[in-house]
C-alpha positions as CSV (number, residue, x, y, z in Angstrom):
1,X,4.3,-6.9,9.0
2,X,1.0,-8.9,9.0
3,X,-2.6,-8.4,9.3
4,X,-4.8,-10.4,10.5
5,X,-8.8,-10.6,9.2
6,X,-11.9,-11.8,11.2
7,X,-14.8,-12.8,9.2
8,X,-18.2,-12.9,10.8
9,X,-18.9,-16.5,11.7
10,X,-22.6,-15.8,10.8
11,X,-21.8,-15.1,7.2
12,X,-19.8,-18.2,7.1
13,X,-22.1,-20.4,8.4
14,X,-24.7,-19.2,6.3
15,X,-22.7,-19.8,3.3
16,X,-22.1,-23.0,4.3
17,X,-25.8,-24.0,4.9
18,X,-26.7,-22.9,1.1
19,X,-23.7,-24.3,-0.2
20,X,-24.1,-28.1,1.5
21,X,-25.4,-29.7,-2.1
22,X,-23.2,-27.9,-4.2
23,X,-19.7,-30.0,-4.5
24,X,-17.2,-27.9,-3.5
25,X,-19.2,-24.6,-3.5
26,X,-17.8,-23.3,-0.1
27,X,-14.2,-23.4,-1.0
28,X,-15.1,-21.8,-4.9
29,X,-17.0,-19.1,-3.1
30,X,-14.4,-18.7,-0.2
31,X,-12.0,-18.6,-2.5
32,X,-13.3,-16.0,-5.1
33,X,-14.2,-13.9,-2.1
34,X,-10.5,-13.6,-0.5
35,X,-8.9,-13.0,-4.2
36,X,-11.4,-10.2,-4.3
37,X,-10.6,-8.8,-1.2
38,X,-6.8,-9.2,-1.8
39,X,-7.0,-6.9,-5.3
40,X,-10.0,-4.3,-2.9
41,X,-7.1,-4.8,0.0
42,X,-4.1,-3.5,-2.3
43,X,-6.8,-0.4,-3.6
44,X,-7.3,0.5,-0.4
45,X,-3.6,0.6,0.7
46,X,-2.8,2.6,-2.4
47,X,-5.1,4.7,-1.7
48,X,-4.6,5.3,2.1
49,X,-0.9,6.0,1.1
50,X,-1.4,8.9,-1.0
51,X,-3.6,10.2,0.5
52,X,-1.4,10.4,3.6
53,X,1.9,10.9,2.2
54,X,3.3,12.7,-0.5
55,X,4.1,9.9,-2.7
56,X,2.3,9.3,-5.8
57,X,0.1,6.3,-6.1
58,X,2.2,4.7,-9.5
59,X,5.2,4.6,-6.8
60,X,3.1,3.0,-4.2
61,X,0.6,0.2,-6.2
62,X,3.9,-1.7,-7.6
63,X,5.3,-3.2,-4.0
64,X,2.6,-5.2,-3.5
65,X,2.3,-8.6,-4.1
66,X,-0.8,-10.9,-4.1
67,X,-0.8,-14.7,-3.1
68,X,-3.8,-15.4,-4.1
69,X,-6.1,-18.1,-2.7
70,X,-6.8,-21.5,-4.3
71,X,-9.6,-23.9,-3.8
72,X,-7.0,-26.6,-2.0
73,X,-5.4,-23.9,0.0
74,X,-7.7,-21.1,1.2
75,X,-5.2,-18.7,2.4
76,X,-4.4,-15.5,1.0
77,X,-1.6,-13.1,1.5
78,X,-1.0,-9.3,0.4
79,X,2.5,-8.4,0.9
80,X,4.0,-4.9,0.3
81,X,8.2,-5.2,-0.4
82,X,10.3,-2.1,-1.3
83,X,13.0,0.1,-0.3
84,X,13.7,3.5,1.3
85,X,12.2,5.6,-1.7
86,X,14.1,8.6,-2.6
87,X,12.9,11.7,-1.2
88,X,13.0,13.3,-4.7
89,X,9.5,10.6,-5.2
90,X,8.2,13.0,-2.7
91,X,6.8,16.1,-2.6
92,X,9.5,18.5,-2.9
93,X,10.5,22.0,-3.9
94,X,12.5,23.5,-6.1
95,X,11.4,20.8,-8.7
96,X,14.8,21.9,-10.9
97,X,18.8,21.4,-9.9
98,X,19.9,24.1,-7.4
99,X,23.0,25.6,-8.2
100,X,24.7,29.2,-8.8
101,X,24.9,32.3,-6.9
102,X,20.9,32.1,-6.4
103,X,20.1,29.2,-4.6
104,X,16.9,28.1,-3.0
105,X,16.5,26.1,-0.2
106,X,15.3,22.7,-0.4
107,X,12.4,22.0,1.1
108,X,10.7,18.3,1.1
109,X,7.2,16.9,2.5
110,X,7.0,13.5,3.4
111,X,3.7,13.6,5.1
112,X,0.9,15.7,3.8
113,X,0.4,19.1,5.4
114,X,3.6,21.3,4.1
115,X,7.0,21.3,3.3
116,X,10.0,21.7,5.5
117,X,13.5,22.9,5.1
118,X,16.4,20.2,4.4
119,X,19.2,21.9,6.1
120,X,22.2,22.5,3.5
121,X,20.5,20.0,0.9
122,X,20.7,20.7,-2.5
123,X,19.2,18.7,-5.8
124,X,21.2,17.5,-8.7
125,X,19.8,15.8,-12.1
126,X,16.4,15.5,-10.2
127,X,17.6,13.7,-7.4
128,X,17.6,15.5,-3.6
129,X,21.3,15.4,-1.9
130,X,23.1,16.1,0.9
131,X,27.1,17.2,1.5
132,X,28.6,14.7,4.1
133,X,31.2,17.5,5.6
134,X,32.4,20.8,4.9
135,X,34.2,19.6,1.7
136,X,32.8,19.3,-1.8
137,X,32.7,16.0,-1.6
138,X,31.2,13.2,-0.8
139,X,27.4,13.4,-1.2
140,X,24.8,11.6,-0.2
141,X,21.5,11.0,-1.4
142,X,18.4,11.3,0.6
143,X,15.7,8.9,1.5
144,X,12.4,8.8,2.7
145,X,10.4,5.9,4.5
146,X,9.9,3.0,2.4
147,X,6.5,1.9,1.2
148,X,6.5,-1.1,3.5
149,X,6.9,1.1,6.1
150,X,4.2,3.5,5.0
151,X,1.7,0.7,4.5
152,X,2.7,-0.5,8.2
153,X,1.1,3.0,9.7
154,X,-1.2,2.8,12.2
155,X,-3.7,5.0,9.8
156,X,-2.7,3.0,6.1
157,X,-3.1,-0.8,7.5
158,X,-6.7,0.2,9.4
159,X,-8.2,0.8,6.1
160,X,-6.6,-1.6,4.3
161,X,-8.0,-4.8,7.1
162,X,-11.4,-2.6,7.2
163,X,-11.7,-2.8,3.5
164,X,-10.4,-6.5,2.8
165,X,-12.8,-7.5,6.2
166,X,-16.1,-6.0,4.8
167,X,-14.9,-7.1,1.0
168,X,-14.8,-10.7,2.0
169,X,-18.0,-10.5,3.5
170,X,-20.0,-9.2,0.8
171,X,-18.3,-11.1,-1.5
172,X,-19.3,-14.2,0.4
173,X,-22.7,-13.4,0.1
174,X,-22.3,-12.5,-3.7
175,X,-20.6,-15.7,-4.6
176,X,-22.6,-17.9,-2.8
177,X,-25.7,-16.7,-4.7
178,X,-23.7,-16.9,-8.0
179,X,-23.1,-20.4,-7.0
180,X,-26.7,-20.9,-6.0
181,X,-28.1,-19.4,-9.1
182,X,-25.7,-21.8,-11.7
């Protein structure tokens, strides 16, 4: 999945007209800029995720990946890789293993807003699992979406490309006057 960014042309030209004496200032400043908005970018996407799913933030923040800009290649790239997470990272209840006489239902959330049922689920050393066929065995475990996936929501990746967009732009300005002011 990619995003693409549009920075304001304005901002770019105007960073280039205070930058024309300094050696290499545009690239420095473009380049501090991006790396910022990559590390704002991969805040925002963490944040966007839990707040949208069930899954904590420490399970979401490590898939990412930053390729981060450098002065002779100004192109930065924030990737997200992962698995299906297991739906025991999610919100689900009972928290301990379901067995005996007395058992409760399973019920897991993926998205925020409730949990639901998990048919003839059951959970076992703290993971949630699920009988194949009418027989004892074999079990499966369950999974949710993967964190890829999650980031790839419509809601998730439009805060992520708002944030990173008005990051750079900032950023541009801020660098440009730390450059200026050296």
């Amino acid at each position: 999945m990619s995003m693409k960014l549009d920075i304001d042309n304005g901002a770019l030209e105007k960073a280039e007209k205070l930058l024309s004496e300094v050696p290499g200032g545009m690239q420095t400043a473009l380049m501090r800029s991006m790396n910022r908005a990559l590390q704002e970018g991969r805040t925002a996407g963490t944040r966007a995720a839990a707040k949208a799913y069930t899954l904590r933030a420490k399970d979401v923040r490590p898939t990412f990946a930053m390729h981060k800009a450098t002065k002779s290649r100004l192109d930065a790239e924030l990737l997200s890789r992962g698995r299906n997470v297991p739906l025991s990272a999610y919100a689900h209840k009972p928290r301990t293993d379901t067995t005996g006489a007395n058992r409760k239902q399973v019920r897991v959330g993926v998205k925020k807003g409730g949990l639901k049922p998990l048919g003839q689920a059951f959970i076992c050393k703290g993971r949630v699992m699920q009988r194949l066929g009418a027989t004892r065995l074999p079990v499966e475990q369950k999974y949710g979406p993967s964190v890829p996936g999650i980031i790839g929501s419509d809601e998730v990746s439009e805060a992520v490309v708002d944030t990173m967009g008005k990051a750079v732009e900032k950023r541009l300005e801020h660098e440009t006057l730390r450059l200026l002011n050296k």
